[in-house]
N, C-alpha and C positions, 0 to 999 in steps of 0.2 A: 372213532370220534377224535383220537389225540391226534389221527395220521390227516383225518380233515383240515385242522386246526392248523396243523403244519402248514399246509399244503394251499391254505390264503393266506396264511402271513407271508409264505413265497411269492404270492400271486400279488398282495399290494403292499408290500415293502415296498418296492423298488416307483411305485408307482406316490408311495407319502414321503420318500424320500427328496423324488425330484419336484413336488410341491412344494417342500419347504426351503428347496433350495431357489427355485425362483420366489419366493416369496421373500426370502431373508434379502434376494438379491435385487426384489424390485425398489422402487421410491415413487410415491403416491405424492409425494412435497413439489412444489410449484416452483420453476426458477426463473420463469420471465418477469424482467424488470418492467417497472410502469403498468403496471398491471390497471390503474385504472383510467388509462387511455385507451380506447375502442381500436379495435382493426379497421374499421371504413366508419364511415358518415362525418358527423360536425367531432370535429377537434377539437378539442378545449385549449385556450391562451394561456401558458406557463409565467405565474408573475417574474419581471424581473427582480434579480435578487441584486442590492448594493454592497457594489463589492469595496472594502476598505483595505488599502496597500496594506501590508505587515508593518510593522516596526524593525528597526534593529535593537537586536538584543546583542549582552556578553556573550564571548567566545563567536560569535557568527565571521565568516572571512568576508569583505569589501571587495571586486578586483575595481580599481577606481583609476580610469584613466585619461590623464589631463592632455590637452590638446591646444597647442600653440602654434604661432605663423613662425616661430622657429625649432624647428624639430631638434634639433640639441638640446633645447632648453627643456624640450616635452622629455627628452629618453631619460633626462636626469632624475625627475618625477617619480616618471613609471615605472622606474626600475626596481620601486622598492616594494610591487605587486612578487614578493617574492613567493618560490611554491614551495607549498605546505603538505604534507600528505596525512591524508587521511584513513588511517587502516580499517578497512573492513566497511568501509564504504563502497559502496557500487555504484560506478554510470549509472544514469539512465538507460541511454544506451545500449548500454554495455549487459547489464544486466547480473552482471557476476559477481564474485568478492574478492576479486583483489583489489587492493590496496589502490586509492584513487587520491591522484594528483591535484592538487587546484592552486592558483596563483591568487596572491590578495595580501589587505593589510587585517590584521587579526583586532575585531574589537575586546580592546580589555574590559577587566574589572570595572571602570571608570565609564566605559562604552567611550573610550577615544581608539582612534588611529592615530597611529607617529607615521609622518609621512615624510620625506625627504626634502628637504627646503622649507617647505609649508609647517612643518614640526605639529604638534598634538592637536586634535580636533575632536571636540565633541559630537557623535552621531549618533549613541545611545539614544532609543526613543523615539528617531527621526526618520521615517521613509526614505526611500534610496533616489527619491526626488527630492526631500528637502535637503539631505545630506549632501547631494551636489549643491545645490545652491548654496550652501553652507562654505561648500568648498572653495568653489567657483566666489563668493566673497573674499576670500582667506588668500587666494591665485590672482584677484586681480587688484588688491595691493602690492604684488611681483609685476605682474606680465598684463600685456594689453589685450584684451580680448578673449580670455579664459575661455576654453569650451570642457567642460567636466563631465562623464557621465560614470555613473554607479550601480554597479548589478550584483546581487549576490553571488557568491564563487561556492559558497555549502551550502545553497537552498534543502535540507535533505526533509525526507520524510519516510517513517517506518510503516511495512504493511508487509503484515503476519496472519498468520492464522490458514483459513480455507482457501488460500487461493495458489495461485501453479508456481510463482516464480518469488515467494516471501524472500523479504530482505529490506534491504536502506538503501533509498535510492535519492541522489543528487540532479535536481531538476533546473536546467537553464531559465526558467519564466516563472517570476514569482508568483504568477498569475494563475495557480494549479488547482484543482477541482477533485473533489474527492473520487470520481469518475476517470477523471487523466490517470489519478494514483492507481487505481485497482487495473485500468491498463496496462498500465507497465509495470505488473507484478502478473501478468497474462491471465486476470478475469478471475471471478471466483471462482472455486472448482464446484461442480457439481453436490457435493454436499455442505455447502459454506448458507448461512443462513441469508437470505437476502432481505429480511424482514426485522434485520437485527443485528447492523453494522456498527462497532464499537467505534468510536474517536476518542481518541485523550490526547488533551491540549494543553502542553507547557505556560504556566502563567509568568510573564517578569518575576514576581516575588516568589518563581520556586514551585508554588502551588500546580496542582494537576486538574483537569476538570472534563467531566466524561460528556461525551454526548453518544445519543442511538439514532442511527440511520436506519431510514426503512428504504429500500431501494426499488421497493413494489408499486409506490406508489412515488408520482410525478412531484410532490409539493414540498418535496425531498429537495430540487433543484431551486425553489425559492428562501431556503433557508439561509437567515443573514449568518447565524452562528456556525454551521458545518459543510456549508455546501463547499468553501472556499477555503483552501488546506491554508497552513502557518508554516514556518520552519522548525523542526524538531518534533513535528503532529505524529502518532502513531495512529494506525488503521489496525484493528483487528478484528477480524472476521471468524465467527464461533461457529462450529459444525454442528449440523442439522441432526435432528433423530435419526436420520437415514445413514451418520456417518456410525451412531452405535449399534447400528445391527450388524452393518459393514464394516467391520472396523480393519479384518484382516481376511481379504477375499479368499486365501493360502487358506484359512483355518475353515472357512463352508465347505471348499471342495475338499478338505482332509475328512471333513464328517458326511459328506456325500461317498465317498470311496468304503469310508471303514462302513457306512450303512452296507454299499453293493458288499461288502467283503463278509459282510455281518450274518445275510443273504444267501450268499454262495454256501458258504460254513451251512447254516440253517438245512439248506437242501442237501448238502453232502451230510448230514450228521442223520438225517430222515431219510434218508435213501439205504446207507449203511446197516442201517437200524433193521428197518423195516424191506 
């Protein structure tokens, strides 16, 4: 009877061990986006979302540069876009952490730029369209015909969590989409939750303010408050059930092996015996 008893535990070990290991190792969790858009027939219209420029805020850089019918008069200006570097910031691009360069005037405490000739200006508060016109006022009590334009030089935005390439990344178009962002952090990883994308948004006064993305569903892309990043926005992305079963694919197949090892022993110890 005991030599029976052996003699199937030999027989479906090996056979309950490799069950649980594709089981630990499958995921039954959904990760296509838009989920409630159909694969064929009538499409549904995605409302548009209004999109509102950012502000500038303290500490943000300006590169701001003024453009005259005498280029001497311009290089004097814009020479005071001077570079700034910023540690542990990443290209976009680029995609890495080293330490990234950017040229600009730094808005202080006060939200002015000290600019060369033109001296202090208030931009604090003021989109990087009003801020030129602002300029562009300020320039053509100097010079005739001012042409100004203003882009941010640290658009940055953070995103952490489940996805391939986390970090802080420096974006040329203010104009960035919470979709842009998770692109160039290379997608969520397969266990990152798509039904429950974290945003936290710096307020002027300091304050922080959370919102949750679902990214399963399309009505996502109509939202005034999260669809359209800020500068300073972090993105984090929380890992699925699927990543705690998974957590360290090393440690299933260590407990797959020591089961066959478990196994082998079993059968040499029944065989010796008996």
């Amino acid at each position: 009877m005991r030599k029976s008893l052996v003699k199937r535990f030999c027989l479906y070990a090996p056979v309950l061990i490799l069950s649980l290991t594709i089981i630990s190792c499958s995921s039954t969790k959904k990760i296509k986006y838009f989920q409630d858009i159909p694969d064929s027939g009538q499409l549904k219209t995605i409302a548009k979302v209004d999109y509102s420029p950012p502000k500038i805020q303290t500490d943000d850089i300006l590169t701001v540069i003024l453009q005259l019918a005498d280029p001497s008069a311009s290089q004097i200006v814009n020479v005071g876009n001077v570079p700034i570097t910023a540690t542990g910031i990443a290209a976009a691009a680029a995609g890495s952490g080293a330490a990234q360069v950017v040229a600009g005037f730094l808005v202080n405490k006060d939200g002015e730029i000290d600019m060369p000739v033109l001296g202090k200006i208030k931009v604090g508060g003021y989109t990087t369209f009003e801020a030129a016109d602002l300029i562009r006022a300020k320039a053509a009590t100097l010079y005739n015909d001012p042409t100004v334009i203003v882009r941010y030089a640290n658009f940055k935005i953070t995103v952490t969590g489940e996805v391939t390439r986390p970090g802080i990344y420096i974006v040329p178009n203010e104009k960035v989409n919470i979709l842009d962002a998770l692109s160039l952090a290379g997608d969520l990883t397969i266990y990152g939750k798509r039904d429950n994308v974290l945003l936290i948004r710096e307020n002027p006064d300091g304050t922080k303010t959370p919102y949750r993305i679902n990214l399963t569903n399309s009505d996502m892309m109509s939202s005034n408050s999260a669809y359209y990043l800020r500068q300073n926005d972090i993105v984090y992305v929380e890992p699925g059930k699927a990543k705690s079963v998974i957590t360290d694919a090393t440690l299933t197949r260590t407990y797959a092996i020591l089961g066959t090892v478990l196994t082998l022993l079993v059968v040499i110890a029944s065989r010796i015996k008996y």
